[in-house]
mmCIF file of the N, C-alpha and C atoms, coordinates in Angstrom:
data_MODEL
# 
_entry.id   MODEL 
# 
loop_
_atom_site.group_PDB 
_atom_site.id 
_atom_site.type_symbol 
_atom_site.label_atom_id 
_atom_site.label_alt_id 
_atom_site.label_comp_id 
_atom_site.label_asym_id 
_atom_site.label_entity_id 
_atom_site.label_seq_id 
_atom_site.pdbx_PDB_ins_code 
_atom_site.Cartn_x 
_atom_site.Cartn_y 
_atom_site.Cartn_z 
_atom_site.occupancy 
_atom_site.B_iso_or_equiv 
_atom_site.pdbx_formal_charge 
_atom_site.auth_seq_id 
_atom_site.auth_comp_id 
_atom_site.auth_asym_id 
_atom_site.auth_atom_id 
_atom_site.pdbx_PDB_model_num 
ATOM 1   N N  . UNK A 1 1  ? 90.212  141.803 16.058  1.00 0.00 ? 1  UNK A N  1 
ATOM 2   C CA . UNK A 1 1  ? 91.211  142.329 16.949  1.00 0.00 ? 1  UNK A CA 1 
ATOM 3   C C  . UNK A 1 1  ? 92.433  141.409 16.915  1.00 0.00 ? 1  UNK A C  1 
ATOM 4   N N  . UNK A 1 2  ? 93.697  141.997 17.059  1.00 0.00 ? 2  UNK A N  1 
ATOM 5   C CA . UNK A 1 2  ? 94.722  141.281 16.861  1.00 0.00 ? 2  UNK A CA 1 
ATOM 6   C C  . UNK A 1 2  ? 95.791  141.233 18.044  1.00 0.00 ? 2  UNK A C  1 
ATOM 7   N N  . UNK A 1 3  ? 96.263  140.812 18.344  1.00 0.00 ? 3  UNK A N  1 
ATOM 8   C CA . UNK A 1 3  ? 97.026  141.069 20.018  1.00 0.00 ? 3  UNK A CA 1 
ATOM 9   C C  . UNK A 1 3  ? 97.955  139.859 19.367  1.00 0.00 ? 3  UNK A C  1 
ATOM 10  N N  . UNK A 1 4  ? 99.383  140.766 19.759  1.00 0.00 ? 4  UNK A N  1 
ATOM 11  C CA . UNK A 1 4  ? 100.525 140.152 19.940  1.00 0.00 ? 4  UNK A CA 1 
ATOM 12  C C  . UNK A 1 4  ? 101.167 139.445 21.066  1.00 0.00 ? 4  UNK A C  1 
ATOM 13  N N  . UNK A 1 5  ? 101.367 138.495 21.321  1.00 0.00 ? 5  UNK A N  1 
ATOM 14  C CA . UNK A 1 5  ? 102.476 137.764 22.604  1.00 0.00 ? 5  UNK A CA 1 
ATOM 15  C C  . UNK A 1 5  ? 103.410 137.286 22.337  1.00 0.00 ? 5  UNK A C  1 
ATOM 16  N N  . UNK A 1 6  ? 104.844 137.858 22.233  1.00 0.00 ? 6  UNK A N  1 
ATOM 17  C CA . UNK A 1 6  ? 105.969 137.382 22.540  1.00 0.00 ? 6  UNK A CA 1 
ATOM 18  C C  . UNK A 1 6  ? 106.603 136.514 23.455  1.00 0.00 ? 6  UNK A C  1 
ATOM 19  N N  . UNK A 1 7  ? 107.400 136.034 23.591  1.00 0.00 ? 7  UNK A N  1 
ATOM 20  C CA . UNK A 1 7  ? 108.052 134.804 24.775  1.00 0.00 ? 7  UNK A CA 1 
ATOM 21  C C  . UNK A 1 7  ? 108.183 135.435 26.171  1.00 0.00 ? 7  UNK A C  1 
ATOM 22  N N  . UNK A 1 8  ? 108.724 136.904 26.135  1.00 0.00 ? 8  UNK A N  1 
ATOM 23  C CA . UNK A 1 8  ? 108.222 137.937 27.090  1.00 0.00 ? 8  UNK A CA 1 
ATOM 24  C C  . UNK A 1 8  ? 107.304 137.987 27.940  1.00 0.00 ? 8  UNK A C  1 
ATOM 25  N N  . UNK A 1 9  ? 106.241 137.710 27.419  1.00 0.00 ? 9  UNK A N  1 
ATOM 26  C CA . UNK A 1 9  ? 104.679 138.116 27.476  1.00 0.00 ? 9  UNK A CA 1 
ATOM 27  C C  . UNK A 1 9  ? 104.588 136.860 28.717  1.00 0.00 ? 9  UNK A C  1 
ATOM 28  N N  . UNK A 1 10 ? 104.515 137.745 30.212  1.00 0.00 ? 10 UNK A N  1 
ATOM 29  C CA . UNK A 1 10 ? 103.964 136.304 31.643  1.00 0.00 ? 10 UNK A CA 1 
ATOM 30  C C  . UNK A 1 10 ? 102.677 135.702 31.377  1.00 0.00 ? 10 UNK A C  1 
ATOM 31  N N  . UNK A 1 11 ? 102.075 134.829 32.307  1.00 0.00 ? 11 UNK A N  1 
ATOM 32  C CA . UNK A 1 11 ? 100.900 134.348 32.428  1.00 0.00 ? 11 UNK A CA 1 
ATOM 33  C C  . UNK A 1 11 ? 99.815  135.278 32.828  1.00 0.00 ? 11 UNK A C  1 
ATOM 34  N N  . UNK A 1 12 ? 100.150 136.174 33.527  1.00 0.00 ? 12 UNK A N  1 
ATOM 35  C CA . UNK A 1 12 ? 99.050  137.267 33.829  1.00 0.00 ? 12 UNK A CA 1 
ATOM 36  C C  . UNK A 1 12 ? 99.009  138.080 32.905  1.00 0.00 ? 12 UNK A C  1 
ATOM 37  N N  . UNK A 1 13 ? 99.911  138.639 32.168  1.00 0.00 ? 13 UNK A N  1 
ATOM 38  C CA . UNK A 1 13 ? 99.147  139.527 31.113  1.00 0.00 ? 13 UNK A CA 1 
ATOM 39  C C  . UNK A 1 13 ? 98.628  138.624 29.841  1.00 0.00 ? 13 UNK A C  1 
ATOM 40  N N  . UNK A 1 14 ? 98.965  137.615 29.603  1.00 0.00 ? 14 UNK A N  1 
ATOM 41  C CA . UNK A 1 14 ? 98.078  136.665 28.704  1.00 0.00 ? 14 UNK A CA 1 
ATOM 42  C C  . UNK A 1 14 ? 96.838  136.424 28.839  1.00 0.00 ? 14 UNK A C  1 
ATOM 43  N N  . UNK A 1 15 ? 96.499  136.255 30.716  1.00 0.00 ? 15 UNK A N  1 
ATOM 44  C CA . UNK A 1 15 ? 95.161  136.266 31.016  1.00 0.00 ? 15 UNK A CA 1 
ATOM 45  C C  . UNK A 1 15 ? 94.032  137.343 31.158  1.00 0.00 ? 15 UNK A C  1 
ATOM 46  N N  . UNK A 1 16 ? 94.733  138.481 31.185  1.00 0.00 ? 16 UNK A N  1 
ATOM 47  C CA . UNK A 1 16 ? 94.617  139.681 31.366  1.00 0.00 ? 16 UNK A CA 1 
ATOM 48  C C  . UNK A 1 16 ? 93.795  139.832 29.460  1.00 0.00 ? 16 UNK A C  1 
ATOM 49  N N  . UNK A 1 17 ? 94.623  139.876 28.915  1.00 0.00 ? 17 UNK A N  1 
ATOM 50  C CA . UNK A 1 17 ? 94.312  140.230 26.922  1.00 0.00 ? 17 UNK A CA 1 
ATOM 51  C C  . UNK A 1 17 ? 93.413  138.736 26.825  1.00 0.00 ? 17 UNK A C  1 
ATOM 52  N N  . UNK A 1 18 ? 93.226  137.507 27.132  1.00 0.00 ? 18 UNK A N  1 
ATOM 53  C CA . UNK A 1 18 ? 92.307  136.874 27.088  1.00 0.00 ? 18 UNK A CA 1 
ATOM 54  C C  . UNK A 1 18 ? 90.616  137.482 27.575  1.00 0.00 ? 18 UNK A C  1 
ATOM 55  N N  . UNK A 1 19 ? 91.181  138.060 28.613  1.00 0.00 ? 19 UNK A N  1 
ATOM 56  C CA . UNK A 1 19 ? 89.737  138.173 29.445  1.00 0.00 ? 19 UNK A CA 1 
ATOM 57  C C  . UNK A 1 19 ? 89.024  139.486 28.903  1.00 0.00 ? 19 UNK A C  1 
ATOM 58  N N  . UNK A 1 20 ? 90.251  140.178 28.282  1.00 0.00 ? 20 UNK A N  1 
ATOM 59  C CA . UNK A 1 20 ? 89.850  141.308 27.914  1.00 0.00 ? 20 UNK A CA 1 
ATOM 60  C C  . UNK A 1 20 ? 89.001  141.500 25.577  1.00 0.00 ? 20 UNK A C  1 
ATOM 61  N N  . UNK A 1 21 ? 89.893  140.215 25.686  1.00 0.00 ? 21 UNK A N  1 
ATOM 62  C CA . UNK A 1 21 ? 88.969  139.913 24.193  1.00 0.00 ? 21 UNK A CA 1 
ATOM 63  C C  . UNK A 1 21 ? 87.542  139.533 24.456  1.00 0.00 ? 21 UNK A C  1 
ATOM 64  N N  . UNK A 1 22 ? 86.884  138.460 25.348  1.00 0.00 ? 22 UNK A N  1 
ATOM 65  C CA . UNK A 1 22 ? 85.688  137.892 25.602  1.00 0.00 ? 22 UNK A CA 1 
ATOM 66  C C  . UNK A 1 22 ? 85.073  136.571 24.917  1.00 0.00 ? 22 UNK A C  1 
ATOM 67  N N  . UNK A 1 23 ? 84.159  137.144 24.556  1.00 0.00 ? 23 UNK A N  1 
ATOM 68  C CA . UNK A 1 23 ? 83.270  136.386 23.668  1.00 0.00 ? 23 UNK A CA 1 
ATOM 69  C C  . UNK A 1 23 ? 83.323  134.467 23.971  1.00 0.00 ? 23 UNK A C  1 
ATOM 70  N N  . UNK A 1 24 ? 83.619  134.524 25.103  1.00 0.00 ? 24 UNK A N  1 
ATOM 71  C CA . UNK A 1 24 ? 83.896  133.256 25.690  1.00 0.00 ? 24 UNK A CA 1 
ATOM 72  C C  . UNK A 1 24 ? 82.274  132.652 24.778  1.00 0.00 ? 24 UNK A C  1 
ATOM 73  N N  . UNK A 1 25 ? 81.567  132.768 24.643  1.00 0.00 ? 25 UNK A N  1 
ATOM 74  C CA . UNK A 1 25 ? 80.025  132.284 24.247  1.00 0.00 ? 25 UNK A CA 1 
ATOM 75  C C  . UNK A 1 25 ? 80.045  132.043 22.751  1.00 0.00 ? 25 UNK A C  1 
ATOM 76  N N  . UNK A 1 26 ? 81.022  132.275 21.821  1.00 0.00 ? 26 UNK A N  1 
ATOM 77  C CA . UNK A 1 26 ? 80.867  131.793 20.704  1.00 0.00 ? 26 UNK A CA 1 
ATOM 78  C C  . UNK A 1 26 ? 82.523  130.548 20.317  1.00 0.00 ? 26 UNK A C  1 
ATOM 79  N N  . UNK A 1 27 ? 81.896  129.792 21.417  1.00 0.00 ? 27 UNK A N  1 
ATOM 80  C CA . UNK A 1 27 ? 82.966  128.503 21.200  1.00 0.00 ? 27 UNK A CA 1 
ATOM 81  C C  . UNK A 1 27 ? 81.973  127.724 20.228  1.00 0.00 ? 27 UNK A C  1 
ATOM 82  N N  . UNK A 1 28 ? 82.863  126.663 19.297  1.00 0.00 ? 28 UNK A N  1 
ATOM 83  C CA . UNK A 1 28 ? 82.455  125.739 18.580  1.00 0.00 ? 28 UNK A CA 1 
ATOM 84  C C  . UNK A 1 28 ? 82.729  124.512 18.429  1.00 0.00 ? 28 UNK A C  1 
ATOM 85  N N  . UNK A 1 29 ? 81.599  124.028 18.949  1.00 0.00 ? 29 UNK A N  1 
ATOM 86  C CA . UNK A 1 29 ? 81.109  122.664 19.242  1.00 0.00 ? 29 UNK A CA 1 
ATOM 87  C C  . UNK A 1 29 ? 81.668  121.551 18.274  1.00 0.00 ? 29 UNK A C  1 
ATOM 88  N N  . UNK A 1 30 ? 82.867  121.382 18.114  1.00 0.00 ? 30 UNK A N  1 
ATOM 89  C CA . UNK A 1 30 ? 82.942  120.031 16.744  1.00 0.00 ? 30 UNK A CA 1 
ATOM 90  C C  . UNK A 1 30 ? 82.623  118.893 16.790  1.00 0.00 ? 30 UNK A C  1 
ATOM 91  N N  . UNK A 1 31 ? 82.380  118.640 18.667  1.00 0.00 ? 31 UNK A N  1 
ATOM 92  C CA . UNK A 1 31 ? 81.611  117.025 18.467  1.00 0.00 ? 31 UNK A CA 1 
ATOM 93  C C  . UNK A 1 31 ? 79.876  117.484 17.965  1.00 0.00 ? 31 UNK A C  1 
ATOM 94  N N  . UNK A 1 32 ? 79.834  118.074 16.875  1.00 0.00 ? 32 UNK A N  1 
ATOM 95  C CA . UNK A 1 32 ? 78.275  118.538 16.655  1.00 0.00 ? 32 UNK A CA 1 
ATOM 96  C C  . UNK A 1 32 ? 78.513  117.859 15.916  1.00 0.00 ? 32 UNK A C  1 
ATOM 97  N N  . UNK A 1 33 ? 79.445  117.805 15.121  1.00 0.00 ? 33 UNK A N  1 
ATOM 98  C CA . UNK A 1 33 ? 79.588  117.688 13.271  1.00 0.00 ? 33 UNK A CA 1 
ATOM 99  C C  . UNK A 1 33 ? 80.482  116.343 13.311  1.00 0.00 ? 33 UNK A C  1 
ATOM 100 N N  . UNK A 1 34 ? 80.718  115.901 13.772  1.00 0.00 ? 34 UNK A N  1 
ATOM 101 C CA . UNK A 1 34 ? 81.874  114.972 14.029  1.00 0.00 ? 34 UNK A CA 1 
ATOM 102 C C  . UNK A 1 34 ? 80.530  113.230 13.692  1.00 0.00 ? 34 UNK A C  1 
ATOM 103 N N  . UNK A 1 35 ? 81.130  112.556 12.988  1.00 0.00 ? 35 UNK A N  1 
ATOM 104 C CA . UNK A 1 35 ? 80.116  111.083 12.521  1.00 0.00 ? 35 UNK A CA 1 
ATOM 105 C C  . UNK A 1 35 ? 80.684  110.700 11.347  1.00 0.00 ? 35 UNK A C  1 
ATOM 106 N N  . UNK A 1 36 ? 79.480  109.822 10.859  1.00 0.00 ? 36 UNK A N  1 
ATOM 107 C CA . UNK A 1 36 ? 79.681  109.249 9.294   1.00 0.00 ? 36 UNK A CA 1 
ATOM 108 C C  . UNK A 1 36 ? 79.090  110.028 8.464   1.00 0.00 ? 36 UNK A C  1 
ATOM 109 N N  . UNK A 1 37 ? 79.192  109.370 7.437   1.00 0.00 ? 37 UNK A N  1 
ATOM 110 C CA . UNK A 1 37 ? 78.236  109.714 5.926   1.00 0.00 ? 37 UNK A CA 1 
ATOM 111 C C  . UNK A 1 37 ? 77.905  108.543 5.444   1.00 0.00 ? 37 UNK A C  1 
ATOM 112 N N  . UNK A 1 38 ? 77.129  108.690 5.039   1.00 0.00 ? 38 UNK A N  1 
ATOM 113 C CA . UNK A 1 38 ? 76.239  108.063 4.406   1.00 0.00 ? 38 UNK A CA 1 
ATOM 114 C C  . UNK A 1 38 ? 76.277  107.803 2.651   1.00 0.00 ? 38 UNK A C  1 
ATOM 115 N N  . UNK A 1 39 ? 77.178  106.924 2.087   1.00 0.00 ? 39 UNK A N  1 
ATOM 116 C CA . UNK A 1 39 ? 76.995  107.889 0.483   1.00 0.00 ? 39 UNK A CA 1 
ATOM 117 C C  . UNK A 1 39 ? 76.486  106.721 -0.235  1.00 0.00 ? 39 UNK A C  1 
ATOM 118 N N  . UNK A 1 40 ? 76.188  107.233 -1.593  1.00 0.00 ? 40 UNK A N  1 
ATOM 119 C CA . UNK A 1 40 ? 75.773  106.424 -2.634  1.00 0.00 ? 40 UNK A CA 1 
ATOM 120 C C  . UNK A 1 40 ? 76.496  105.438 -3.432  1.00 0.00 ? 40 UNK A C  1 
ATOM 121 N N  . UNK A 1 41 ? 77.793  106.309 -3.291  1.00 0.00 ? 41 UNK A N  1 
ATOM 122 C CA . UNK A 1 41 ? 78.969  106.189 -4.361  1.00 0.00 ? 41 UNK A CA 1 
ATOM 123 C C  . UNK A 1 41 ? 80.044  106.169 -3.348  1.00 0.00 ? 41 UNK A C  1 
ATOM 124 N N  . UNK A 1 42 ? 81.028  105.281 -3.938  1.00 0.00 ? 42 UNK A N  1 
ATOM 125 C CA . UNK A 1 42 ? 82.382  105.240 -3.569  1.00 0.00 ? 42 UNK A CA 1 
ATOM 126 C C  . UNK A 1 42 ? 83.159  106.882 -3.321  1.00 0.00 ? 42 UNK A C  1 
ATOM 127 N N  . UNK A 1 43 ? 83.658  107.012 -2.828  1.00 0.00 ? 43 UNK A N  1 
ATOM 128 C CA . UNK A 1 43 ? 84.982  108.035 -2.272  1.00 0.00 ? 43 UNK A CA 1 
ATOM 129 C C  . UNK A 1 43 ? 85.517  108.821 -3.303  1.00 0.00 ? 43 UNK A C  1 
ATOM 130 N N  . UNK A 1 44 ? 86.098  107.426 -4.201  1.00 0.00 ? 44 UNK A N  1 
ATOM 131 C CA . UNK A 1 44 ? 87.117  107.850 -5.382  1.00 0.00 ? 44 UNK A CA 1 
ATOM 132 C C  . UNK A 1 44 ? 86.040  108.139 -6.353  1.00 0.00 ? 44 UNK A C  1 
ATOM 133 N N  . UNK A 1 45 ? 85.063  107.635 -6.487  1.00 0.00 ? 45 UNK A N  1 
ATOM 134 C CA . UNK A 1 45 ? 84.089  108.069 -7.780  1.00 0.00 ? 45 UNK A CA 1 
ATOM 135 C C  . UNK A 1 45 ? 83.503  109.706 -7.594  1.00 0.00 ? 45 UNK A C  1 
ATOM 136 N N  . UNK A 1 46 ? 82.940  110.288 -6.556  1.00 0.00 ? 46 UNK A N  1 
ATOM 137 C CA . UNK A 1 46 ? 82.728  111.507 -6.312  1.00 0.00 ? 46 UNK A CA 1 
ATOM 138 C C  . UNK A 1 46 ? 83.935  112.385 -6.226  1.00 0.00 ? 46 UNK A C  1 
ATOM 139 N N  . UNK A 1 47 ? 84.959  111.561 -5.696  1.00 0.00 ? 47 UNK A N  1 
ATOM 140 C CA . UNK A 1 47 ? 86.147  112.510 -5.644  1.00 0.00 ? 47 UNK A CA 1 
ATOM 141 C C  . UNK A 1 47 ? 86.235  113.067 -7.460  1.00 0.00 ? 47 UNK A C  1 
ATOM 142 N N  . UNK A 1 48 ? 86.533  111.976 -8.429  1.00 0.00 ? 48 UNK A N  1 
ATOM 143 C CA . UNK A 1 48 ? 86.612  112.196 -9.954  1.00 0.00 ? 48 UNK A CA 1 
ATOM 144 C C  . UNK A 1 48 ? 85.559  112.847 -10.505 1.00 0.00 ? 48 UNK A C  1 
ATOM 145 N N  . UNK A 1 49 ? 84.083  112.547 -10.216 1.00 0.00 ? 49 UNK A N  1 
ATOM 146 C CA . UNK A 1 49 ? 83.407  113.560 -10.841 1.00 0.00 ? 49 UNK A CA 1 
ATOM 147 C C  . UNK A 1 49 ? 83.457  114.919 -10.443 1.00 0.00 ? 49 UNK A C  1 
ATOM 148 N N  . UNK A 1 50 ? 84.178  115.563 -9.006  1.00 0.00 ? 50 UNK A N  1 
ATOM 149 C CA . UNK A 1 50 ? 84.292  117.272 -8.696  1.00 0.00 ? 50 UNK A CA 1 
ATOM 150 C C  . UNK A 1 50 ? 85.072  117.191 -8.995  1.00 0.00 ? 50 UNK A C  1 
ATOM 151 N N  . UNK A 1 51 ? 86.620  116.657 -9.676  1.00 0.00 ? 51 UNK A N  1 
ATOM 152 C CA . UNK A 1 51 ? 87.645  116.912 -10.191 1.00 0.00 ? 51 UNK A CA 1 
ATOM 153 C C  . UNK A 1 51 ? 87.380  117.276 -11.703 1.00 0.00 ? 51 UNK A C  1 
ATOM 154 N N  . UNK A 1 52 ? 86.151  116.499 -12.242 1.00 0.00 ? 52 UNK A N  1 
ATOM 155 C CA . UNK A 1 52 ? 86.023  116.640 -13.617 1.00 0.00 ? 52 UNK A CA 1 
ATOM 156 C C  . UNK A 1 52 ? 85.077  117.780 -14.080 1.00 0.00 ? 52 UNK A C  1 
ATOM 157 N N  . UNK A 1 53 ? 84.506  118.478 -13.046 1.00 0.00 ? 53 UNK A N  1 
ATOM 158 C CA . UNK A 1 53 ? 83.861  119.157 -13.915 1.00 0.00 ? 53 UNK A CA 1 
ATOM 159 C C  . UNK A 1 53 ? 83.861  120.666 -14.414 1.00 0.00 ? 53 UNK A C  1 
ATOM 160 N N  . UNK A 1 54 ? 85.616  120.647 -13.944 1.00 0.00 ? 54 UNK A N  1 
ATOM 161 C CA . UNK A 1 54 ? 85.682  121.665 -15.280 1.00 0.00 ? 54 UNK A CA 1 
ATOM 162 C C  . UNK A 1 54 ? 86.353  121.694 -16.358 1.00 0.00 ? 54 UNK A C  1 
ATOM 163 N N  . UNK A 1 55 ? 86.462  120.462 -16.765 1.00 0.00 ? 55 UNK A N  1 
ATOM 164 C CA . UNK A 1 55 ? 86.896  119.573 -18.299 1.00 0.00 ? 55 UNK A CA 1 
ATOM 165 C C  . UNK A 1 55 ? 85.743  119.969 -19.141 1.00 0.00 ? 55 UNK A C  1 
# 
């Protein structure tokens, strides 16, 4: 669904087309994924071997 708001557009009908999209329940969590890694290899060395392999 696509909904337009112009500079026009007040605070109540913004809240209004918010409330009326929903799905408030499929927010995403990025402190899930958010940490380190762990690697074997340097940065730049994995970076060059997915750069290289379609040489």
């Amino acid at each position: 669904m696509v909904t337009e708001i112009n500079r026009k557009t007040g605070k109540e009908k913004i809240k209004e087309l918010l409330t009326a999209a929903g799905d408030k329940e499929k927010l995403l969590l990025a402190s899930k994924y958010s940490g380190k890694l762990k690697l074997k290899q340097s940065p730049l060395a994995i970076q060059k071997k997915l750069r290289n392999e379609w040489n």
